[in-house]
CHARMM-style PDB file with segment names, atoms N, HN, CA, C and O in Angstrom:
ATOM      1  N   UNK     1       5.810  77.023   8.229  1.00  0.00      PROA
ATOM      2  CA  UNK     1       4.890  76.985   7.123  1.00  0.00      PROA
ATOM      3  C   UNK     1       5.340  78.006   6.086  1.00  0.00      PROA
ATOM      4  O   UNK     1       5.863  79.093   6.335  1.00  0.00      PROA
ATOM      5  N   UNK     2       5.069  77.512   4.919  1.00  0.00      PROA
ATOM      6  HN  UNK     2       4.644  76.630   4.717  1.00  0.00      PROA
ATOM      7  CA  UNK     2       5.500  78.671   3.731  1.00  0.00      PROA
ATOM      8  C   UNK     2       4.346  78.809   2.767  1.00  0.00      PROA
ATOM      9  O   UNK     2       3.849  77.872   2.142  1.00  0.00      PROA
ATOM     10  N   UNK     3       3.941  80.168   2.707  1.00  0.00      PROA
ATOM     11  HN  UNK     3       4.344  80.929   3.215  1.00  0.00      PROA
ATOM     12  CA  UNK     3       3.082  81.034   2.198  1.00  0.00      PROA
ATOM     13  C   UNK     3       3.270  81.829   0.904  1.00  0.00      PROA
ATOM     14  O   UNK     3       3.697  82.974   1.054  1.00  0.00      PROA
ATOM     15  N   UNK     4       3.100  81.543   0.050  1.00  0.00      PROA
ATOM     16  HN  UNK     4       2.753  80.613  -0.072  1.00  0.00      PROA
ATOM     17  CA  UNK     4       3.190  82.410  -1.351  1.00  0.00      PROA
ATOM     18  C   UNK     4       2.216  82.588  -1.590  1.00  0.00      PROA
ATOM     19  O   UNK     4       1.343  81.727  -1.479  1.00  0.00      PROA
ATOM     20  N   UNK     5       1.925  84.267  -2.179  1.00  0.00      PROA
ATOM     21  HN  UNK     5       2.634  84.966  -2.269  1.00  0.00      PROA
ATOM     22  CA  UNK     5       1.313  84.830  -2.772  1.00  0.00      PROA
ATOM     23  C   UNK     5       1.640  85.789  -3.968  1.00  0.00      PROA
ATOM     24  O   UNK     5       2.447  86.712  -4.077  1.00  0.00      PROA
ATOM     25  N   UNK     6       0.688  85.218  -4.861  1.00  0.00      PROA
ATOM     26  HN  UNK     6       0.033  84.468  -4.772  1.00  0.00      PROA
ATOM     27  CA  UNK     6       1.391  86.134  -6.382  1.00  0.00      PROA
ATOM     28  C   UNK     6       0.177  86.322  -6.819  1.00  0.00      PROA
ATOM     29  O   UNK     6      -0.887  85.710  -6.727  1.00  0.00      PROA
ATOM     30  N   UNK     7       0.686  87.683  -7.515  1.00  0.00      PROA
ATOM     31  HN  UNK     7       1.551  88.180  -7.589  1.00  0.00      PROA
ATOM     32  CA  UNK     7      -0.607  88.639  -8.600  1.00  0.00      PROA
ATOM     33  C   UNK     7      -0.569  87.935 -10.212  1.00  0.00      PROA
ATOM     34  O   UNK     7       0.093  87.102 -10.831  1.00  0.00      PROA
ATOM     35  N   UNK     8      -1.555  88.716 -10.399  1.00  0.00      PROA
ATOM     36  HN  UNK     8      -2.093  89.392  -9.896  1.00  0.00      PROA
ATOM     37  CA  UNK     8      -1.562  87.679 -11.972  1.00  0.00      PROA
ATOM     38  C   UNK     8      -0.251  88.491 -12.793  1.00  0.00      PROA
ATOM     39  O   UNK     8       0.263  89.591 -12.588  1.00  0.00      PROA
ATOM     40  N   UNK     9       0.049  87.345 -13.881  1.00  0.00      PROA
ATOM     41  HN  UNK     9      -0.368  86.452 -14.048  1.00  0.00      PROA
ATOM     42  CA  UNK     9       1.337  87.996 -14.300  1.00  0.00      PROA
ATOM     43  C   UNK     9       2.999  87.540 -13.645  1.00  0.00      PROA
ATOM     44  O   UNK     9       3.996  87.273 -14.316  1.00  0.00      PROA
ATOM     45  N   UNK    10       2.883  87.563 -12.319  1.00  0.00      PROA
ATOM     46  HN  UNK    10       2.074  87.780 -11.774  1.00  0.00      PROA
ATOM     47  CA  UNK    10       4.072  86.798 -11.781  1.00  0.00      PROA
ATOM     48  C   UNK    10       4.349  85.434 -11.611  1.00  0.00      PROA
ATOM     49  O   UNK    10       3.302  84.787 -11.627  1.00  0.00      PROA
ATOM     50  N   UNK    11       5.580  84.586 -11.417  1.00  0.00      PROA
ATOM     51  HN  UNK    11       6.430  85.112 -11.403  1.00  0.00      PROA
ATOM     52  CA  UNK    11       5.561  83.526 -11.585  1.00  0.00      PROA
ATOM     53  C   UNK    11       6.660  82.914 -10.355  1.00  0.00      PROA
ATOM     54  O   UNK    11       7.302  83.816  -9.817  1.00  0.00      PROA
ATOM     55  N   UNK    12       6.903  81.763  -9.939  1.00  0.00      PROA
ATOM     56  HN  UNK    12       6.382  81.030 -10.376  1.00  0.00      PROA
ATOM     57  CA  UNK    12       7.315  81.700  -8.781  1.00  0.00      PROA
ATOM     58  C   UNK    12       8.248  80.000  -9.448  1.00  0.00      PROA
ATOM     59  O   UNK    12       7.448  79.110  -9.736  1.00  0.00      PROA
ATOM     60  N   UNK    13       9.659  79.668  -9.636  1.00  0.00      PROA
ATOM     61  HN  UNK    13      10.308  80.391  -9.402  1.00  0.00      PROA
ATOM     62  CA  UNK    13       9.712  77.934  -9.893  1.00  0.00      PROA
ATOM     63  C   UNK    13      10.269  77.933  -8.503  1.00  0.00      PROA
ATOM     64  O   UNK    13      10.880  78.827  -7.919  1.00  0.00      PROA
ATOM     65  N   UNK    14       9.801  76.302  -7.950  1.00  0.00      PROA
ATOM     66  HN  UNK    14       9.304  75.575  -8.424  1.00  0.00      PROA
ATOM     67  CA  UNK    14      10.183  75.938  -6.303  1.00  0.00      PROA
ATOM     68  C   UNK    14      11.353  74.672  -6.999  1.00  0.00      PROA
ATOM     69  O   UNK    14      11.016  73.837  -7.838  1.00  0.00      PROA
ATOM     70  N   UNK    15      12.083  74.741  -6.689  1.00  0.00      PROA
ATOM     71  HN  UNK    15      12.357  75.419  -6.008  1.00  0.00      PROA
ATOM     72  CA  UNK    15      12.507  73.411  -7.100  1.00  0.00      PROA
ATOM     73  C   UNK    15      12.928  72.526  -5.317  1.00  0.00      PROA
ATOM     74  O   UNK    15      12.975  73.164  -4.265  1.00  0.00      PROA
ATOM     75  N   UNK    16      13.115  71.375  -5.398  1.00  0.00      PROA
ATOM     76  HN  UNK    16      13.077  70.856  -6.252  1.00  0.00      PROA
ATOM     77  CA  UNK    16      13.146  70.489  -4.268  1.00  0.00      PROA
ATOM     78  C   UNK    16      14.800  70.043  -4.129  1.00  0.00      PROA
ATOM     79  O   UNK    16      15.342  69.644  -5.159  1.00  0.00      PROA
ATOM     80  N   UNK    17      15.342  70.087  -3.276  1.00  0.00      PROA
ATOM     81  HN  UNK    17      14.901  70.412  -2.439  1.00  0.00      PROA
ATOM     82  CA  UNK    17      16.663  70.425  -3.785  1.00  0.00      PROA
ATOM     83  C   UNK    17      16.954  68.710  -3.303  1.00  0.00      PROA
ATOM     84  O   UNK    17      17.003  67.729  -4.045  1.00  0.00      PROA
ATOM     85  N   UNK    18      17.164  68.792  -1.382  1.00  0.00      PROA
ATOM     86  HN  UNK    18      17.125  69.588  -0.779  1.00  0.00      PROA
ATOM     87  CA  UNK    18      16.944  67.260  -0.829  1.00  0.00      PROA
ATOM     88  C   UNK    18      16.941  67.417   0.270  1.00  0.00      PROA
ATOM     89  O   UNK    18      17.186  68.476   0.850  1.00  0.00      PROA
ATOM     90  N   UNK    19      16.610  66.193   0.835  1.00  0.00      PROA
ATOM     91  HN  UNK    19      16.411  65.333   0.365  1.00  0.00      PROA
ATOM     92  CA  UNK    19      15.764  66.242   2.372  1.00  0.00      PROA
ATOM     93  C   UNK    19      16.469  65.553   3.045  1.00  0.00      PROA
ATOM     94  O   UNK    19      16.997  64.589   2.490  1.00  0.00      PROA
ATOM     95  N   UNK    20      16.765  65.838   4.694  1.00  0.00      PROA
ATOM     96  HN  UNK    20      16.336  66.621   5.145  1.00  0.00      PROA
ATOM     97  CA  UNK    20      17.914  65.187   5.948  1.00  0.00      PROA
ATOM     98  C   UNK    20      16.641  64.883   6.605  1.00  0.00      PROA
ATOM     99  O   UNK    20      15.581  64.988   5.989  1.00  0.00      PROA
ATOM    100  N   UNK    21      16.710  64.435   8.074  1.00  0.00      PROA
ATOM    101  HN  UNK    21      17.572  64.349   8.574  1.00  0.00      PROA
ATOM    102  CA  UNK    21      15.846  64.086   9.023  1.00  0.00      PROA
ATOM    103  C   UNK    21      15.476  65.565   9.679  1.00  0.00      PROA
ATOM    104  O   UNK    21      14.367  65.734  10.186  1.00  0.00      PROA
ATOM    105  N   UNK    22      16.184  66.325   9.654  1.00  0.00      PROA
ATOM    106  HN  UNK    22      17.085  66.188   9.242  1.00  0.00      PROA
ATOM    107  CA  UNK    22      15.424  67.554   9.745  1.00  0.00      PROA
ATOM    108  C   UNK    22      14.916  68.313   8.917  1.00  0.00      PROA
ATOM    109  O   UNK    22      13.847  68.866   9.174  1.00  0.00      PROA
ATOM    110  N   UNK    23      15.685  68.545   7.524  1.00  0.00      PROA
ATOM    111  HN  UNK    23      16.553  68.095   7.316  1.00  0.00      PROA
ATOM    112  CA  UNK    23      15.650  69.838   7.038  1.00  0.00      PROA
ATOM    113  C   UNK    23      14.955  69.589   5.723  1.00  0.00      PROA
ATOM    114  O   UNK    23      15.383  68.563   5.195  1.00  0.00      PROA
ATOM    115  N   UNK    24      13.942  70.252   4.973  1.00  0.00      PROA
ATOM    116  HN  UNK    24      13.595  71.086   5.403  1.00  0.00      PROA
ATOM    117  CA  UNK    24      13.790  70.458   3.210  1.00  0.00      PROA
ATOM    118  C   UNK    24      14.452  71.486   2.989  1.00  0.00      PROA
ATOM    119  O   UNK    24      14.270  72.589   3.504  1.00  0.00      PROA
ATOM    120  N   UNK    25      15.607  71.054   1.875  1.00  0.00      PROA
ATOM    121  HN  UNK    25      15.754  70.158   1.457  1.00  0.00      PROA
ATOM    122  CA  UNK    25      16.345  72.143   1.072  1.00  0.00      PROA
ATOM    123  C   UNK    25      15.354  72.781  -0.149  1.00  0.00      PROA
ATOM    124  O   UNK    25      14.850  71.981  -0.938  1.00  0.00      PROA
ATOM    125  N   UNK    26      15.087  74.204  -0.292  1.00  0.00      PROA
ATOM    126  HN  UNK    26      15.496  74.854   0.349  1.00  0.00      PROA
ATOM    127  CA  UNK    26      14.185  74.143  -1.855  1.00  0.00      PROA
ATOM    128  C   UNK    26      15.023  75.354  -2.273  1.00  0.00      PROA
ATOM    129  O   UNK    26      15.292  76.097  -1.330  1.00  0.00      PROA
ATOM    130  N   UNK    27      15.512  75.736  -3.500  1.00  0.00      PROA
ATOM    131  HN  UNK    27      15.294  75.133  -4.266  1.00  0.00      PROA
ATOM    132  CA  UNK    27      15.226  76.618  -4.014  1.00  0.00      PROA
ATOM    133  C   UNK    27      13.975  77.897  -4.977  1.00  0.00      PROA
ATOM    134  O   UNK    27      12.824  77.572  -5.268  1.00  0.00      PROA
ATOM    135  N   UNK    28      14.476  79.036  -5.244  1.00  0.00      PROA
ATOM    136  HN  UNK    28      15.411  79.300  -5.007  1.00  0.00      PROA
ATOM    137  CA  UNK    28      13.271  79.657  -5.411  1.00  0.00      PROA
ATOM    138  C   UNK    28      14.163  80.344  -7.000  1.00  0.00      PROA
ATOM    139  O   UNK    28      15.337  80.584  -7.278  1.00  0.00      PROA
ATOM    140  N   UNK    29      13.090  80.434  -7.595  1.00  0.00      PROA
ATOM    141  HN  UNK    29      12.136  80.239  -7.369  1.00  0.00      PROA
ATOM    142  CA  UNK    29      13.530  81.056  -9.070  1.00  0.00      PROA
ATOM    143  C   UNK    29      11.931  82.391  -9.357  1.00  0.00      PROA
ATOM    144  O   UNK    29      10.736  82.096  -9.360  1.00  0.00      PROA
ATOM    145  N   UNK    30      12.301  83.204  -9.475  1.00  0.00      PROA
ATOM    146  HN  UNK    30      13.272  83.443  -9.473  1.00  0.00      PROA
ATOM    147  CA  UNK    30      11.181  84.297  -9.822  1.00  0.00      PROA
ATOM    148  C   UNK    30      12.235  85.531 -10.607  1.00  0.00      PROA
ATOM    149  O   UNK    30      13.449  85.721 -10.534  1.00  0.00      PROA
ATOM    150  N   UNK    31      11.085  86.262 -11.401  1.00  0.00      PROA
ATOM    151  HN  UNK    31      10.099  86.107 -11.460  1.00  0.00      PROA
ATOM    152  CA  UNK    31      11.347  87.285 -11.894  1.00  0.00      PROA
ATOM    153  C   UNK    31      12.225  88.458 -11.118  1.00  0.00      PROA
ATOM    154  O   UNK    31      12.391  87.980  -9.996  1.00  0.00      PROA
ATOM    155  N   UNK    32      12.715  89.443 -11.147  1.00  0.00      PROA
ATOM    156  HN  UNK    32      12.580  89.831 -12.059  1.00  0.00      PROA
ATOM    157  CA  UNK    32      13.373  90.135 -10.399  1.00  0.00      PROA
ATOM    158  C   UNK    32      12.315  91.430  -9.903  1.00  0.00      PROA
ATOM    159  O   UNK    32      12.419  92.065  -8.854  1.00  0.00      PROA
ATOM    160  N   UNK    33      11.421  91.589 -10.825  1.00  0.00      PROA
ATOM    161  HN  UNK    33      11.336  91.072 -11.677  1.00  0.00      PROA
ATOM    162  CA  UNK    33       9.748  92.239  -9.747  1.00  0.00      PROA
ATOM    163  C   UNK    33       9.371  91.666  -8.631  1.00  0.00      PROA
ATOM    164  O   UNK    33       9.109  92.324  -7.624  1.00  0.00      PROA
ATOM    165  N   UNK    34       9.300  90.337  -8.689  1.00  0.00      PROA
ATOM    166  HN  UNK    34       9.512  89.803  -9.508  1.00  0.00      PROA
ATOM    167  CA  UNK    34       8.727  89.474  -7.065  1.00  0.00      PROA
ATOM    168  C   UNK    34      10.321  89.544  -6.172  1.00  0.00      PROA
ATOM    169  O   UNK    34      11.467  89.230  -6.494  1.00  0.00      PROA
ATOM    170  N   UNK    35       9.586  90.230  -4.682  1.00  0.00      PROA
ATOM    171  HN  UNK    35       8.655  90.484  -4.420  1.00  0.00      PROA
ATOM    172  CA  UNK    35      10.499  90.158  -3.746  1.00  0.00      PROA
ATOM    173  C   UNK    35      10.411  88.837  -2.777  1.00  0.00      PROA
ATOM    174  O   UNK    35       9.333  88.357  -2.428  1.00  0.00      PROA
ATOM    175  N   UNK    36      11.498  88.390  -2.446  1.00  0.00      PROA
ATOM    176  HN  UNK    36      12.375  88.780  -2.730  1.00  0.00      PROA
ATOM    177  CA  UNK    36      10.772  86.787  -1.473  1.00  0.00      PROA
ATOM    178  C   UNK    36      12.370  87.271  -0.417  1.00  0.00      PROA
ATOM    179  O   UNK    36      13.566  87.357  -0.699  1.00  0.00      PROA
ATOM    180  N   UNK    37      11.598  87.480   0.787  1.00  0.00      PROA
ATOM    181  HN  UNK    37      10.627  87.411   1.016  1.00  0.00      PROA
ATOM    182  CA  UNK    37      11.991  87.775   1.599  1.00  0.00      PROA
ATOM    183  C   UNK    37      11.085  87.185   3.259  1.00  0.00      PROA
ATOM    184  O   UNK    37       9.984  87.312   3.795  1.00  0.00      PROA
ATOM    185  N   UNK    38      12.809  86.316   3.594  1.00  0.00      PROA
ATOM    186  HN  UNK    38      13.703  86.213   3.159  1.00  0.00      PROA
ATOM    187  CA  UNK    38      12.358  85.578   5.224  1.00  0.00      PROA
ATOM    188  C   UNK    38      11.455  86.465   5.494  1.00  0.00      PROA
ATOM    189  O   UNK    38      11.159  87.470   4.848  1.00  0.00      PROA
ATOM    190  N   UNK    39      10.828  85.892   6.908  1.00  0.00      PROA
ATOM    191  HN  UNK    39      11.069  85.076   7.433  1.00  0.00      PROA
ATOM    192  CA  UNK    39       9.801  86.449   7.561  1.00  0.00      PROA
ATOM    193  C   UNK    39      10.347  87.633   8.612  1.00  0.00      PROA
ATOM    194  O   UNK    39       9.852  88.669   9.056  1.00  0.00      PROA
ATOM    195  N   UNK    40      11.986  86.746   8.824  1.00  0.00      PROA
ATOM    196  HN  UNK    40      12.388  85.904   8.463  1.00  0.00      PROA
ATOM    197  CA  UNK    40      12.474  87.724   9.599  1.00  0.00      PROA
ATOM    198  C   UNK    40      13.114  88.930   9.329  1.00  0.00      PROA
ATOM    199  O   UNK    40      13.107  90.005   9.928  1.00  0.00      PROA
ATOM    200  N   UNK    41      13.817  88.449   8.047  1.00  0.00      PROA
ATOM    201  HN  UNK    41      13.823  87.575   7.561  1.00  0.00      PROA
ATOM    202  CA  UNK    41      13.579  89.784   7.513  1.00  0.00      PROA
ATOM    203  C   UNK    41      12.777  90.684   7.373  1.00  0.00      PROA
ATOM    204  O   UNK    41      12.913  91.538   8.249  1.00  0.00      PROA
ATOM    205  N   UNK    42      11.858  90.926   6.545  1.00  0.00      PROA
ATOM    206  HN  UNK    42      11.747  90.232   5.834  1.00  0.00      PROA
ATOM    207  CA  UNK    42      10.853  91.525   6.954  1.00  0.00      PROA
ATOM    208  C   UNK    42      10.774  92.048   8.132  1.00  0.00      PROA
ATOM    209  O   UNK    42      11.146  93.213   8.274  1.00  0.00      PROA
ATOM    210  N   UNK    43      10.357  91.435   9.051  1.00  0.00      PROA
ATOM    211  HN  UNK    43      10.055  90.488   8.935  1.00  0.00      PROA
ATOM    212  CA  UNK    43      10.441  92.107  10.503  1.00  0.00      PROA
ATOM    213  C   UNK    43      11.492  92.700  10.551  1.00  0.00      PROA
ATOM    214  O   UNK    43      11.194  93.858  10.259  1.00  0.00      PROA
ATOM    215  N   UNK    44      12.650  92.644  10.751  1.00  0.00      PROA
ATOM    216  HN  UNK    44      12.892  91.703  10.988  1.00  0.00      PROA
ATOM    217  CA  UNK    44      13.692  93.569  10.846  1.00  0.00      PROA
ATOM    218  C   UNK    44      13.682  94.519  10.014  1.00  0.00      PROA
ATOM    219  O   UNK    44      14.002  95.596  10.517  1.00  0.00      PROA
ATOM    220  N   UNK    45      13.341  94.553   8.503  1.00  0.00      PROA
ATOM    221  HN  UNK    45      13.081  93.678   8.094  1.00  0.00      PROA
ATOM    222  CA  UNK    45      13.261  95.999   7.737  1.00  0.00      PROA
ATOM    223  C   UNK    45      12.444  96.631   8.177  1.00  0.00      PROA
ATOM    224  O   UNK    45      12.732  97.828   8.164  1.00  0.00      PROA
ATOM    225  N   UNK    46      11.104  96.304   8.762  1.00  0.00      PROA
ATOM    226  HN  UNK    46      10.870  95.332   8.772  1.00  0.00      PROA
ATOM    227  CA  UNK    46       9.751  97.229   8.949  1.00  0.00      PROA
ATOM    228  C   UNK    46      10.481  97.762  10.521  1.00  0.00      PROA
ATOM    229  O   UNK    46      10.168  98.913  10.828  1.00  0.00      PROA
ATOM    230  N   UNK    47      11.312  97.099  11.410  1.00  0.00      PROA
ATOM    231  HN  UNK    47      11.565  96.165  11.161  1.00  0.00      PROA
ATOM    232  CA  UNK    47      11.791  97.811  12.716  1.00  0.00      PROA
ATOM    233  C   UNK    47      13.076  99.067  12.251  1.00  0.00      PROA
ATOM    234  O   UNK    47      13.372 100.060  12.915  1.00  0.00      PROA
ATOM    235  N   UNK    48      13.377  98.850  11.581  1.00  0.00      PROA
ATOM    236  HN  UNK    48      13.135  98.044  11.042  1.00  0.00      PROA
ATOM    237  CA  UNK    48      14.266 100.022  10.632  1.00  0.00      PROA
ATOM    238  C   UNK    48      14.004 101.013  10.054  1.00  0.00      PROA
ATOM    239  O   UNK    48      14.439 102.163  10.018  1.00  0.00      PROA
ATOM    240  N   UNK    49      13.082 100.343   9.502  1.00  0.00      PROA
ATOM    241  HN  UNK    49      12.729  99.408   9.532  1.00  0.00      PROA
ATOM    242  CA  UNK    49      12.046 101.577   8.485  1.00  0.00      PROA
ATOM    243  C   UNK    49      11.180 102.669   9.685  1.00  0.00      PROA
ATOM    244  O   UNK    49      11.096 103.894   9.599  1.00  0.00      PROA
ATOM    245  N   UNK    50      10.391 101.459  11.175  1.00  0.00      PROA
ATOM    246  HN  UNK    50      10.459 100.464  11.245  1.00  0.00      PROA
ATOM    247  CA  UNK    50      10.233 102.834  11.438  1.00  0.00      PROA
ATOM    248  C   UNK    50      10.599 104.029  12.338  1.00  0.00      PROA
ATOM    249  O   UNK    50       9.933 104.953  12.807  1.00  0.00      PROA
ATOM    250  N   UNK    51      12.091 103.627  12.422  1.00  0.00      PROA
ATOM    251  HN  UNK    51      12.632 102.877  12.041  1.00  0.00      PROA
ATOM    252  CA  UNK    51      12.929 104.852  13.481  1.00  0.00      PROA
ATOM    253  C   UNK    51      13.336 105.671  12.161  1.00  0.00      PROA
ATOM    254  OT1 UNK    51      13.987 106.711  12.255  1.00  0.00      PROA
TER     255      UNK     51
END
């Protein structure tokens, strides 16, 4: 599942790139203020950050 959240002021374009029997390709276009970062990432920076 994919979850976006934005403050007022930011802006997010999804574009649809193309679709296999498994996969949706999308790209992401935003300002260079909005961070969009995997989930797993995330998890791995916050296990970094706290040693």
């Amino acid at each position: 599942m994919l979850c976006i959240t934005l403050r007022k002021g930011e802006y997010i374009t999804v574009q649809f790139n193309r679709l296999n029997s498994e996969r949706v390709h999308l790209s992401f276009d935003t300002s260079r203020e909005v961070t969009i970062l995997r989930g797993k990432v995330l998890w791995c920076l916050d296990g970094v950050n706290d040693t």
